[in-house]
C-alpha positions as CSV (number, residue, x, y, z in Angstrom):
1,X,27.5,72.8,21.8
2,X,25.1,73.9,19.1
3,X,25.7,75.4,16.1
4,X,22.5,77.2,14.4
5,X,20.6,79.7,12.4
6,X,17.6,81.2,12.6
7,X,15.8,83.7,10.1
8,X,12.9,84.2,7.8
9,X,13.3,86.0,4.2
10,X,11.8,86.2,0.8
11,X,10.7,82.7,0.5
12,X,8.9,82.5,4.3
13,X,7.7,85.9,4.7
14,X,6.0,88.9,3.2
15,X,7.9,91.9,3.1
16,X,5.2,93.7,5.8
17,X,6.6,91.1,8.1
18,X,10.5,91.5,6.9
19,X,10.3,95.0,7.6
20,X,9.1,94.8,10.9
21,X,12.3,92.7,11.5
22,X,14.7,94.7,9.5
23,X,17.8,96.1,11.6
24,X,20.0,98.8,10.6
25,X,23.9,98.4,10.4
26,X,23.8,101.1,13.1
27,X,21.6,99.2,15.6
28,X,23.2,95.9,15.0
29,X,25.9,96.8,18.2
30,X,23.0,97.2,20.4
31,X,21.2,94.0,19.2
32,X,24.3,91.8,19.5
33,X,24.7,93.2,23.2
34,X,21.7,92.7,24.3
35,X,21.1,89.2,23.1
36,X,24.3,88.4,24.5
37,X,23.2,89.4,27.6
38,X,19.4,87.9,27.2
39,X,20.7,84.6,26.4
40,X,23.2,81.8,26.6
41,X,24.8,82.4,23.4
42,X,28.9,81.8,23.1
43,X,28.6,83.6,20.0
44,X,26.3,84.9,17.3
45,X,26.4,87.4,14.2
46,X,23.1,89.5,12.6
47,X,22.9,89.1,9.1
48,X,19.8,92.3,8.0
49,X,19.4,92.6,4.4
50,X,16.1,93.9,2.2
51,X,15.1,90.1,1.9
52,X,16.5,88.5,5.1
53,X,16.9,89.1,9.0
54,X,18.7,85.9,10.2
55,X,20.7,85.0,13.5
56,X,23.9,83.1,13.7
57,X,24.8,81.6,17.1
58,X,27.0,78.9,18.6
59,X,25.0,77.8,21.6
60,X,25.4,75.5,24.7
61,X,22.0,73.7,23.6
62,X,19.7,73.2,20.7
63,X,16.7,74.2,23.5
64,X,19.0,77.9,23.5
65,X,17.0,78.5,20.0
66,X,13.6,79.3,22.1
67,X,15.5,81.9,24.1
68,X,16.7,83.3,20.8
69,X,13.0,83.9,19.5
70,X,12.2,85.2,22.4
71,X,14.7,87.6,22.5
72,X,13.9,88.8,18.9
73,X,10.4,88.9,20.1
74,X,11.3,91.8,22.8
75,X,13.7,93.6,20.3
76,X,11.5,93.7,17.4
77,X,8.7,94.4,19.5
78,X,6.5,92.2,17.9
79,X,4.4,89.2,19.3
80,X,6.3,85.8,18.7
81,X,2.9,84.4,17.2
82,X,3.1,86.8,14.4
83,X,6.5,86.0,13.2
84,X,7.6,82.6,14.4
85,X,5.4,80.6,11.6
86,X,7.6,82.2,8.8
87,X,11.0,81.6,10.7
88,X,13.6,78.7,9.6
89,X,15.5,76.8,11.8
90,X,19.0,75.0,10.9
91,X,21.5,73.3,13.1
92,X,24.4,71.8,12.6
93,X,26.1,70.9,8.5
94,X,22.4,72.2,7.9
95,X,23.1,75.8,9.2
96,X,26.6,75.2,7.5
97,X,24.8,74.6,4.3
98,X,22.3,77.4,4.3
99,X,24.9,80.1,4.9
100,X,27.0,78.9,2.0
101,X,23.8,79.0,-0.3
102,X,23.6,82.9,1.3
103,X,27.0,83.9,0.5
104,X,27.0,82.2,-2.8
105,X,23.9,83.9,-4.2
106,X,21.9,80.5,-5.1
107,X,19.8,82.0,-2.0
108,X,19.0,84.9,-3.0
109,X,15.6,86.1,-4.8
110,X,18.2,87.1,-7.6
111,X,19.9,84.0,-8.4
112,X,23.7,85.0,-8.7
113,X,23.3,88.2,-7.5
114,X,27.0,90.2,-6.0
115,X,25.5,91.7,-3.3
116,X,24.7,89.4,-1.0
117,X,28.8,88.4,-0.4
118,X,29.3,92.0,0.3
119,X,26.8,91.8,3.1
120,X,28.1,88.9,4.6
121,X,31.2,90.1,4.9
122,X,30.1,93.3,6.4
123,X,28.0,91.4,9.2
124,X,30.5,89.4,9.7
125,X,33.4,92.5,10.6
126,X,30.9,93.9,12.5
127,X,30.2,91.3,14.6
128,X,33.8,90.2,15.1
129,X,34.6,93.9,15.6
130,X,31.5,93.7,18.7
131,X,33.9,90.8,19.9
132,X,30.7,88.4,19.8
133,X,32.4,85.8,17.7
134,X,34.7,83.3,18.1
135,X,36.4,79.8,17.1
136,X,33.4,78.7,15.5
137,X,31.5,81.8,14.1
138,X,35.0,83.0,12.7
139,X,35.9,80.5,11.1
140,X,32.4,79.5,9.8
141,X,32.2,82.8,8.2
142,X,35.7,83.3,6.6
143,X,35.3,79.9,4.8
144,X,31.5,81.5,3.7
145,X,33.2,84.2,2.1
146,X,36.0,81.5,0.5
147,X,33.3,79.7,-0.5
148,X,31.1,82.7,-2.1
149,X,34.4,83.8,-4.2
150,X,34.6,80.1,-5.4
151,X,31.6,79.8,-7.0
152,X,31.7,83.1,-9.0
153,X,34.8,82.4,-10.1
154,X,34.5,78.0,-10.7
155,X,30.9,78.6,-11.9
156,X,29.3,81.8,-14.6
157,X,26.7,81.7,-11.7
158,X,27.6,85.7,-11.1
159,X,27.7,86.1,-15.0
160,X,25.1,88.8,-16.5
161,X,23.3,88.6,-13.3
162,X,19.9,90.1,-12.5
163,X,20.3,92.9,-9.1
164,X,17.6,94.2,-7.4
165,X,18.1,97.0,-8.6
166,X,18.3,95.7,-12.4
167,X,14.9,94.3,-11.9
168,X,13.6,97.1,-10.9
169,X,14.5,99.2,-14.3
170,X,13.2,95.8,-16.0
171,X,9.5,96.2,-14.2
172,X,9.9,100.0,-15.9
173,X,10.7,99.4,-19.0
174,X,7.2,96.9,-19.0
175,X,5.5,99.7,-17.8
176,X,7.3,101.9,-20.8
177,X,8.3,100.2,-23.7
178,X,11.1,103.1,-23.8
179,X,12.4,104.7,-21.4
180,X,14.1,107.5,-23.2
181,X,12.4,111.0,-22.4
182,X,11.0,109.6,-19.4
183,X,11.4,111.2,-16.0
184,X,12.9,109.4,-13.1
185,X,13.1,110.1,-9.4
186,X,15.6,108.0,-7.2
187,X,15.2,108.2,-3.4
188,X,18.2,107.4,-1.7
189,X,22.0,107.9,-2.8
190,X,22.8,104.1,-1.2
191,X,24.7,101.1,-3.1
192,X,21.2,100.0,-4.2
193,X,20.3,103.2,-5.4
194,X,23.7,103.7,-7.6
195,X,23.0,100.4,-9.0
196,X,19.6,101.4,-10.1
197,X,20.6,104.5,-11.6
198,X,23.4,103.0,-13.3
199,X,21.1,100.8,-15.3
200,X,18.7,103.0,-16.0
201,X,21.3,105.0,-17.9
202,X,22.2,101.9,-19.6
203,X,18.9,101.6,-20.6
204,X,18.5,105.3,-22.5
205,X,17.2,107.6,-19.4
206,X,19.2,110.8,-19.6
207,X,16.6,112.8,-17.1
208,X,17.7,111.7,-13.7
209,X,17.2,113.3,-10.4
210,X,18.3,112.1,-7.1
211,X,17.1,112.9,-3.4
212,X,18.6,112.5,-0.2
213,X,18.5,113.5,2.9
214,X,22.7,114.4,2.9
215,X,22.5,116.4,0.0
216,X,26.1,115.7,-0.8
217,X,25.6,112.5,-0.7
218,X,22.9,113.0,-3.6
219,X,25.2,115.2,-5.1
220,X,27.8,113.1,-5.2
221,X,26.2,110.3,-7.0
222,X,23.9,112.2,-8.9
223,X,27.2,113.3,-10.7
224,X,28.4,110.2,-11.8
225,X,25.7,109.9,-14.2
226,X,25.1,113.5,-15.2
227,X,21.6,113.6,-13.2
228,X,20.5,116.7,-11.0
229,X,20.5,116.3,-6.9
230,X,17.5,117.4,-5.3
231,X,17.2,118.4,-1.6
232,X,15.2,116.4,0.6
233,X,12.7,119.3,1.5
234,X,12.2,119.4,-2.2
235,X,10.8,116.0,-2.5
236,X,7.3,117.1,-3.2
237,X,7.9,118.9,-6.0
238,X,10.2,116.9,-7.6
239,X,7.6,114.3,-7.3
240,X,5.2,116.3,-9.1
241,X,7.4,116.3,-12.3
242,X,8.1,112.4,-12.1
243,X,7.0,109.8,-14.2
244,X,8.7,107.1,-12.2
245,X,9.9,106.8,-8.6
246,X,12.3,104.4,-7.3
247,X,12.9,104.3,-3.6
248,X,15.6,102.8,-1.8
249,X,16.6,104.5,1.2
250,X,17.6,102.6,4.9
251,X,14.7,105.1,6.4
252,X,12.7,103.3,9.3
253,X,9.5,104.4,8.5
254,X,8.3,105.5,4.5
255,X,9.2,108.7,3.6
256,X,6.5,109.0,0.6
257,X,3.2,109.3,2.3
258,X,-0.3,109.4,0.8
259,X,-0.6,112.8,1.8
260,X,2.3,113.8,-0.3
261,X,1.6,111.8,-3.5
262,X,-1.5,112.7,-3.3
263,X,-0.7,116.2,-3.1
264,X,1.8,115.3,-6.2
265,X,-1.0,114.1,-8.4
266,X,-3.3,116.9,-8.1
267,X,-0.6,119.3,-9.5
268,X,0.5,116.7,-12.1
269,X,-3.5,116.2,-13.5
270,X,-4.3,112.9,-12.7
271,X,-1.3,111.7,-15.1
272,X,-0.2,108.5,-13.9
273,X,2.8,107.9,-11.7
274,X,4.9,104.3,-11.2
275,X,6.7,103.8,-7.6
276,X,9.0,100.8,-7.3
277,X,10.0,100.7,-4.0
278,X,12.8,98.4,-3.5
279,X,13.2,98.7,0.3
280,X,13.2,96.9,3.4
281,X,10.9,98.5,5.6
282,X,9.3,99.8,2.4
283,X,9.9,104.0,1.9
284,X,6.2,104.1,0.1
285,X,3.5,104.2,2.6
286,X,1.0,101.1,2.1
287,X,-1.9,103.3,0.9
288,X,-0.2,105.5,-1.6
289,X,-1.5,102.5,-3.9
290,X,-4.8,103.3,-3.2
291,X,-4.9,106.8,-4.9
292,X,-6.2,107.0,-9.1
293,X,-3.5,106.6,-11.3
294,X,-0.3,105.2,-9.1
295,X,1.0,101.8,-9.1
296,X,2.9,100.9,-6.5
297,X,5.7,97.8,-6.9
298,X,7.7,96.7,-3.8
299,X,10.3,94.1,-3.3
300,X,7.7,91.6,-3.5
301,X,6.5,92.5,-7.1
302,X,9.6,91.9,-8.3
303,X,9.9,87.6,-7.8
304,X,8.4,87.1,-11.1
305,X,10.4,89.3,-12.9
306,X,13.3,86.5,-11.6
307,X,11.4,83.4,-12.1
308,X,12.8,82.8,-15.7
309,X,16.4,83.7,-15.1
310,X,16.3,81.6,-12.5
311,X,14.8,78.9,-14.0
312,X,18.0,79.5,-16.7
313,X,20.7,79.5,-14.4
314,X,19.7,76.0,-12.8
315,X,22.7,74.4,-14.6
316,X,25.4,76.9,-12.9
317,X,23.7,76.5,-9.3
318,X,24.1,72.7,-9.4
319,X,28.1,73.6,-10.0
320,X,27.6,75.6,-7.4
321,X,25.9,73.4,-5.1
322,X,29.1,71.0,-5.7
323,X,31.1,73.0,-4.3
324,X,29.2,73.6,-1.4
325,X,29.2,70.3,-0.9
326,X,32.9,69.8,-0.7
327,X,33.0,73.1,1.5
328,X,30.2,71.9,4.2
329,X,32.2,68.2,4.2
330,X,35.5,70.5,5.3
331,X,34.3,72.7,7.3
332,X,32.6,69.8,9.7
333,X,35.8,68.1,9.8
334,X,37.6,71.2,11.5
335,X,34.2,71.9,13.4
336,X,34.6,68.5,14.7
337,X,38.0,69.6,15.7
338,X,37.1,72.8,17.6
339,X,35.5,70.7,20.4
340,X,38.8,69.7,21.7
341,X,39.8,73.4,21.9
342,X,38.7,73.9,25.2
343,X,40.3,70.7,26.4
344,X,43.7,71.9,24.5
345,X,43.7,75.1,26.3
346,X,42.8,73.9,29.9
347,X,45.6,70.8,29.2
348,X,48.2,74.0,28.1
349,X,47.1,76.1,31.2
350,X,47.6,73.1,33.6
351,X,51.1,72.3,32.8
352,X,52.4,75.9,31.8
353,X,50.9,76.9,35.4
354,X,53.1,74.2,37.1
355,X,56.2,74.8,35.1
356,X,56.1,78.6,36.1
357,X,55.1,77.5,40.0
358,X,57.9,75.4,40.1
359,X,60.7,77.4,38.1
360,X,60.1,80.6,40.4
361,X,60.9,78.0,43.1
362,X,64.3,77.0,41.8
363,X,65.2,80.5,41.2
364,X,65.3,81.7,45.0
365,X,68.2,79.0,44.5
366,X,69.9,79.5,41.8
367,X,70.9,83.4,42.8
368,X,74.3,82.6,41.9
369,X,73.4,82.3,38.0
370,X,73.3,85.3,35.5
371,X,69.9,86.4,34.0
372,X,71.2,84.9,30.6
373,X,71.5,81.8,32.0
374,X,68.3,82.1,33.9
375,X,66.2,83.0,30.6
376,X,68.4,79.4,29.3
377,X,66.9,77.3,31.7
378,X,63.4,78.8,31.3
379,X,63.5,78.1,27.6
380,X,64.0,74.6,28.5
381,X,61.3,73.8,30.9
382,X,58.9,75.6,28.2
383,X,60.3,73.4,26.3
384,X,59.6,70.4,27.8
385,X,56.3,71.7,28.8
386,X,56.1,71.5,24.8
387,X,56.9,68.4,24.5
388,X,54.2,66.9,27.1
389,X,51.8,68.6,25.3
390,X,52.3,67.2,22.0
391,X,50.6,64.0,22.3
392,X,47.9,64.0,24.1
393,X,47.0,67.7,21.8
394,X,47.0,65.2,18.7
395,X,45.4,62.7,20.5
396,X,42.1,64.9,21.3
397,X,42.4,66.6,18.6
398,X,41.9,62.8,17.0
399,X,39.2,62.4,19.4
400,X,37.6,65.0,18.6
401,X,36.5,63.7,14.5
402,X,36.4,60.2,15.9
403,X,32.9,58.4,17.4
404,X,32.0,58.8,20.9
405,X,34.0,61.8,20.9
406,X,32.6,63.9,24.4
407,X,33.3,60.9,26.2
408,X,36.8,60.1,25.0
409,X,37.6,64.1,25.6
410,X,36.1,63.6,29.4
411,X,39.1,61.2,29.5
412,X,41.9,63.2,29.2
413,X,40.3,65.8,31.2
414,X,39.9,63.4,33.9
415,X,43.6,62.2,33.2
416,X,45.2,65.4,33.3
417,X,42.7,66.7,36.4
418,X,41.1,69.8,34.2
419,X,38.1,71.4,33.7
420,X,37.6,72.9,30.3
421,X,35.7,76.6,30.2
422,X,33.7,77.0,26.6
423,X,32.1,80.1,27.9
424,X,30.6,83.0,26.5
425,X,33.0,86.6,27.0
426,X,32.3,88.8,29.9
């Protein structure tokens, strides 16, 4: 079996190529079924964040990952060509590793940053929730979650760290060198977009409006921080009043057009206008930046507003590497383990199956006995069925770490006349 991951982000691909293989939360269900169905897969898990789209999956064999592409191929309806020169490809302690950088933030374009645990954690309920995990894919992702908790709390990796949306107020403050007085318009009421408002109060803005298209939702949030909510048919004029525009809605196509900002700047008189558009597929169309007097920023923009924080935090990510280290090293161990699973189970089945054949034989005999004793003598043969089982269960499970361990399994299937099934789920 094959354990791998396979996924582009920040680092392999521009965000006009993330977006295009962006999922929702909401559409994950559907993608998990259907490349359950499109390919050999045991299990797999979706992990769909503004800088990565990467697949988890525990496979029969390593030539599974070409079925995998292609399936992401049909569902993104893009041609392989365009996408498969930015993906990655890990296998094995290697696709151990890389998730553990994920979950622990070193991964991330914001060294340190919170989120990215959050998400992990997400995918990973909703994939268990799907019932497309299992064994491996569980366990693999409850020790990634262990394993991002460790290194916020053994390392100051987490400490003062830069967000997304953080970096976005930073790239407006260097376009204003205050941003008291200034007028800002946040689209979206998601966690990205609270974040962003919450540090541009921190850094003096007091004129805040938020749109959405629940407008409790913009309500709600807007009221935190003593801003104003704007409906989502009033977006062209509240964009007319705007200095600044931060988007960061989950919208599948942008929701500011050129024909809408460019309305917008007529009325304002050609005064300029700043869009930093922090998401994934990007909310401001391509061409607004085009028009006199608007700037447009996306997620892109924002790497070298990072590069120097990261450079600084190079001492806590080498703790945190440690302790990946030590995590990958046990996590193998019990992977090594979960091979003899299977064989477990099948040895379990085999001799539980002939203890119940044969007791519901010796009961057409023993009429004469009460039920108590009856349920007494069942108890024992379970119990000896128990006892069987014990060695030869340590014994693969031995096996299993050791060398040559498929062959030394194929054994004691052939000694105990069983056929292990490591299937995916109907």
């Amino acid at each position: 079996m094959h354990l791998t991951v396979i996924g582009l982000n920040h680092k392999t691909a521009p965000v006009e190529l993330r977006e295009k293989l962006s999922i929702s939360e909401e559409q994950i269900p559907t993608a998990l079924s259907e490349l359950r169905a499109a390919t050999p897969v045991s299990e797999c898990l979706i992990l769909s964040t503004c800088n990565r789209t990467e697949v988890y999956a525990y496979t029969p064999s390593r030539s599974d990952d070409e079925s995998i592409i292609s399936w992401m191929g049909k569902f993104f309806r893009i041609a392989i060509e365009d996408f498969k020169p930015h993906l990655y490809f890990h296998a094995g302690h290697k696709a151990v590793e890389h998730l553990f950088r994920v979950s622990s933030g070193i991964d991330s374009m914001v060294i340190g940053e919170a989120q990215i645990l959050g998400q992990v954690k997400d995918a990973y309920e909703l994939a268990r929730d799907c019932g497309v995990t299992g064994a491996v894919l569980n366990s693999l992702f409850q020790q990634a979650i262990t394993v991002g908790k460790r290194a916020r709390t053994e390392s100051e990796i987490g400490r003062g760290a830069f967000s997304v949306g953080s970096v976005a107020v930073q790239i407006a403050r260097s376009i204003f060198d205050d941003l008291k007085g200034r007028k800002v318009l946040v689209v979206g009421a998601g966690e990205m977009a609270e974040l962003t408002i919450r540090h541009l109060v921190s850094s003096g803005v007091s004129d805040v409006a938020v749109v959405n298209r629940t407008f409790e939702r913009a309500e709600e949030l807007a009221g935190r921080f003593c801003g104003r909510a704007v409906s989502f048919d009033d977006l062209p004029s509240a964009l007319e009043t705007a200095d600044i525009v931060i988007a960061s809605t989950g919208a599948s196509e942008p929701v500011v057009t050129r024909a809408l900002v460019a309305k917008a700047m007529h009325a304002r008189r050609g005064r300029p206008m700043f869009f930093i558009d922090i998401a994934v597929p990007r909310d401001v169309e391509p061409q607004v930046a085009t028009l006199d007097n608007v700037f447009v920023y996306d997620i892109d923009d924002l790497q070298f507003a990072v590069e120097a924080d990261a450079a600084d935090r190079q001492a806590e990510v080498r703790k945190v590497e440690a302790i990946i280290a030590e995590e990958v090293g046990e996590f193998i161990t019990r992977f090594k383990t979960l091979q003899a699973v299977p064989v477990i189970t099948a040895i379990r089945e085999k001799l539980e199956g002939i203890r119940a054949q044969e007791f519901d034989k010796l009961k057409s005999k023993l009429k004469h006995l009460s039920e108590e004793d009856l349920e007494a003598i069942e108890a024992a043969t379970r119990s000896i069925v128990n006892k069987i089982c014990h060695q030869p269960v340590i014994q693969a499970r031995e096996y299993a770490v050791g060398e040559d361990a498929p062959a030394k399994l194929e054994t004691i299937c052939e000694l105990f006349g069983i056929c292990p099934v490591d299937e995916k789920n109907d």
